[in-house]
C-alpha positions in Angstrom: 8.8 -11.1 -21.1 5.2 -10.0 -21.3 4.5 -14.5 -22.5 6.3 -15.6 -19.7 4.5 -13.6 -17.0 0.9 -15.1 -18.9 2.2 -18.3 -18.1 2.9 -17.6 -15.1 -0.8 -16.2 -14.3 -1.9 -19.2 -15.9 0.0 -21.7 -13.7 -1.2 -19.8 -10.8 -4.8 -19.7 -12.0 -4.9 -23.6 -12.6 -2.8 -23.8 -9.1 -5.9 -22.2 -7.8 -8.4 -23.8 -9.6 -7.2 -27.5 -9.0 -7.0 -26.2 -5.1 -10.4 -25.2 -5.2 -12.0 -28.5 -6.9 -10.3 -30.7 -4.5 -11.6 -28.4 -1.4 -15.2 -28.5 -1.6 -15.9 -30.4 1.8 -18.7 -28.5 4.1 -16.9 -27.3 7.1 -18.7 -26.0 10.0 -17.3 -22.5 11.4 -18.4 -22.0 15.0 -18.5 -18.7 17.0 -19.7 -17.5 20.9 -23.1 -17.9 21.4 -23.5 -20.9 19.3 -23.5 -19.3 16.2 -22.6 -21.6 13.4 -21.8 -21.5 9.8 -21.4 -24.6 7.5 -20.2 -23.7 3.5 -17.9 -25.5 1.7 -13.8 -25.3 2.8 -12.7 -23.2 -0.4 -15.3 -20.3 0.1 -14.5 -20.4 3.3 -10.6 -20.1 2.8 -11.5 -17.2 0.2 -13.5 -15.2 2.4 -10.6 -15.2 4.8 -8.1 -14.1 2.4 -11.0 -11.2 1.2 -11.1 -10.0 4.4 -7.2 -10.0 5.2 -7.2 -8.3 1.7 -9.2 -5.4 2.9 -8.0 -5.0 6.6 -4.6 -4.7 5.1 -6.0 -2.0 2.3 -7.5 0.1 5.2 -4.6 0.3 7.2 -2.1 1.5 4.3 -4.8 4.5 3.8 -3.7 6.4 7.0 -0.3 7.0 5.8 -1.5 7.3 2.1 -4.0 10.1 4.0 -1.3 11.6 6.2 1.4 11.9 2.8 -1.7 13.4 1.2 -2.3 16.3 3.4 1.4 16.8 3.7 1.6 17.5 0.3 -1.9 19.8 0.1 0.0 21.7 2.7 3.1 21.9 1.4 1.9 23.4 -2.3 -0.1 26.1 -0.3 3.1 26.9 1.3 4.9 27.3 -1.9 2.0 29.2 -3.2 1.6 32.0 -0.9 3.5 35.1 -0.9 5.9 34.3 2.1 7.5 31.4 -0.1 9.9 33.5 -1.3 11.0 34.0 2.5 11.6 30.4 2.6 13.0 30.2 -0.2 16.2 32.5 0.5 16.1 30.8 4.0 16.5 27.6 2.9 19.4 28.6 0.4 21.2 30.8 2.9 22.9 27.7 4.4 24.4 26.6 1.1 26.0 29.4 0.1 27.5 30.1 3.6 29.1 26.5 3.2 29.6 27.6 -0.5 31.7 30.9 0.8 33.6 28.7 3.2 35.1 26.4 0.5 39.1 27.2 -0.3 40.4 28.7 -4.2 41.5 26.1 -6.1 43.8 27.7 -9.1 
């Protein structure tokens, strides 16, 4: 398994590669103010795909953040003395439903 995902790294390495050769024409990216930029088409395309790369990795932090404080908060909850509290409260339900279930002999 491990060769046949190498080969496929390497197909999509050489994919890349032969992309890359064949798209090295100067292209000219404008902006307001007459701003201008000339590089060549493949730096251009992989700036683009950097930069949707790490808009995409900073919006999946703020749930990664949020899950993170969650959990903070819910170990320090576990860790203080009225846990135990908690603890019986959260079980009380299944033993009630526990007490309501019929014999069986």
């Amino acid at each position: 398994m491990k060769t046949v995902i190498w080969i496929v790294k390497l197909l999509l390495f050489f994919v890349a590669l032969t992309f890359a050769v064949k798209n090295t024409d100067s292209v000219t990216v404008r902006y307001y103010l007459g701003a201008e930029w000339q590089a060549p088409l493949i730096f251009v395309i992989l700036v683009v795909f950097c930069l949707g790369a790490a808009a995409g990795a900073i919006v999946s932090l703020a749930p990664v953040i949020r899950l993170r404080r969650e959990v903070s908060r819910l170990r320090k909850q576990v860790s203080s003395p009225s846990a135990a509290v908690a603890k019986t409260d959260v079980d009380a339900p299944s033993r009630a439903a526990a007490s309501n279930m019929p014999d069986v002999i």
